[in-house]
matplotlib code that plots the C-alpha trace (Angstrom):
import matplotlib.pyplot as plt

x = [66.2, 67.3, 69.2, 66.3, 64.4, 67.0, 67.9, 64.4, 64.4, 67.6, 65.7, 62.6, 65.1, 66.0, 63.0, 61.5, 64.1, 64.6, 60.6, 61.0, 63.7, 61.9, 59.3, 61.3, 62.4, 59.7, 57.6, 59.8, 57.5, 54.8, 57.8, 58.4, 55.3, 54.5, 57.7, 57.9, 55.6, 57.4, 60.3, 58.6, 57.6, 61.1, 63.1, 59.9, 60.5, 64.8, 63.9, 61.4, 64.1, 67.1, 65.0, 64.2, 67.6, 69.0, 66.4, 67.8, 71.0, 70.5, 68.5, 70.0, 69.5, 71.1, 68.6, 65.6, 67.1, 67.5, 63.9, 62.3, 64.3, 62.3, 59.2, 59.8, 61.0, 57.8, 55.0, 56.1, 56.4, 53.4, 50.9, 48.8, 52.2, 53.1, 49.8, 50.9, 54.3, 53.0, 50.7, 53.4, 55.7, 53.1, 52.1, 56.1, 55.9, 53.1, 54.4, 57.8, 56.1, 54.1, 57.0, 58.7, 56.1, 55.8, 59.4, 60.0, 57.1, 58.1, 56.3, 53.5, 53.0, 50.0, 49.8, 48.3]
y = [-4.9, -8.4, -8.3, -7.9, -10.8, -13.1, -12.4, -11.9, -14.7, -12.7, -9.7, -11.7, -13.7, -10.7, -8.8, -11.7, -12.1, -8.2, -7.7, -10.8, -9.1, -5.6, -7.8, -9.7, -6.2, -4.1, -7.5, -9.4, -11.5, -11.9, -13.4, -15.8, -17.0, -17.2, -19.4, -21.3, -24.6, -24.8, -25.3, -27.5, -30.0, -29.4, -31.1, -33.8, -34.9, -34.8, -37.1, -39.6, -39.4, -40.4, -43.1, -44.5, -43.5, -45.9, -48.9, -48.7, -49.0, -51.5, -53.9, -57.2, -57.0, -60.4, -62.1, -60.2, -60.9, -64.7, -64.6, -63.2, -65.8, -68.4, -66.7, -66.7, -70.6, -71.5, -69.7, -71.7, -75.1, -75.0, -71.8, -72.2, -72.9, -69.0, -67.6, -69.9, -68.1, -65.1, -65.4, -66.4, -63.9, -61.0, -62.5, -61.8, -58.8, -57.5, -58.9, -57.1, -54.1, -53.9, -54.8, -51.7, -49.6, -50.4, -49.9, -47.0, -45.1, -41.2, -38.4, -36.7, -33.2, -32.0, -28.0, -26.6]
z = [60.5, 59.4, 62.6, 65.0, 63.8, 63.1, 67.0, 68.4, 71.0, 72.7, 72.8, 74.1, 76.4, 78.0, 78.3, 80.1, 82.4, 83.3, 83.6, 86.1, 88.0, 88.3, 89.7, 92.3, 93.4, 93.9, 95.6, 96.9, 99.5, 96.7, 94.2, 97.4, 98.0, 94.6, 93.7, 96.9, 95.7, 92.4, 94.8, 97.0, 94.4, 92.8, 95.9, 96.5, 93.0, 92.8, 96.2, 93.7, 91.4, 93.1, 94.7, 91.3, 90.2, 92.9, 92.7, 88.6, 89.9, 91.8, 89.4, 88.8, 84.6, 84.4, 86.3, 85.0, 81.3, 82.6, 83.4, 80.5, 78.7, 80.8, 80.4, 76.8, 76.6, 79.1, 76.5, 73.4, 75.2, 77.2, 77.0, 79.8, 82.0, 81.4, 82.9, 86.1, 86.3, 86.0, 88.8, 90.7, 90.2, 90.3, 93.5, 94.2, 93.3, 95.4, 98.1, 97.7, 96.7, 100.0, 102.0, 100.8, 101.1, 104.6, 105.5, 103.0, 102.9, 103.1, 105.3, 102.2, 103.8, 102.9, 102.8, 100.5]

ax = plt.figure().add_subplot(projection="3d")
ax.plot(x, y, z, "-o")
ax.set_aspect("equal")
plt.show()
C-alpha cells in the first residue's frame, strides 16, 4: 500500500492523460475546437516573446548603465535638474515608442 501513495501522482499522471486520449478519440472535432484558442494564443504569445526576446538582445546596456550613472550624478548635484532630464527623455521615449508602433504594429485578429 505504501507503494500506491508514495507513487500516486504517476497513477494520477496517467489516468489524466489516458482519460484525455479516450476523449480525443471518440470526439475528435470537439477536442479541436476545444483546443484550437489555447493554440492560437500559444503562437500570438511565442510571436510577443521573440519580439521582446529580440528588442533584449538588442539593448545597448552600456549606454543605459552610462545613463543611470548620469541620472544618478544629476539628482545629488542639483535635484530639480533630474525632473528636467526626465522629462526629456520620457518625451524620447514616447516619441520612439510611437514611431515603432507605427512601423511595427502587428495584424490583432479578432475572432472570437
Amino acid at each position: 500500500m505504501r507503494y500506491v501513495f508514495r507513487n500516486l501522482h504517476v497513477f494520477v499522471f496517467a489516468f489524466v492523460f489516458v482519460f484525455l486520449a479516450l476523449v480525443v478519440a471518440h470526439k475528435p472535432q470537439e477536442a479541436v475546437r476545444y483546443v484550437q484558442p489555447w493554440v492560437e494564443d500559444a503562437v500570438e504569445l511565442q510571436d510577443l516573446a521573440n519580439a521582446v526576446y529580440r528588442e533584449v538582445a538588442q539593448t545597448d546596456w552600456k549606454g543605459a548603465s552610462d545613463e543611470a550613472l548620469t541620472l544618478f550624478v544629476a539628482a545629488v548635484r542639483m535635484p530639480s535638474l533630474l525632473f528636467e532630464r526626465l522629462a526629456e527623455k520620457v518625451e524620447g521615449v514616447e516619441k520612439d515608442m510611437q514611431r515603432r508602433s507605427a512601423v511595427d504594429a502587428p495584424e490583432v485578429s479578432n475572432q472570437v
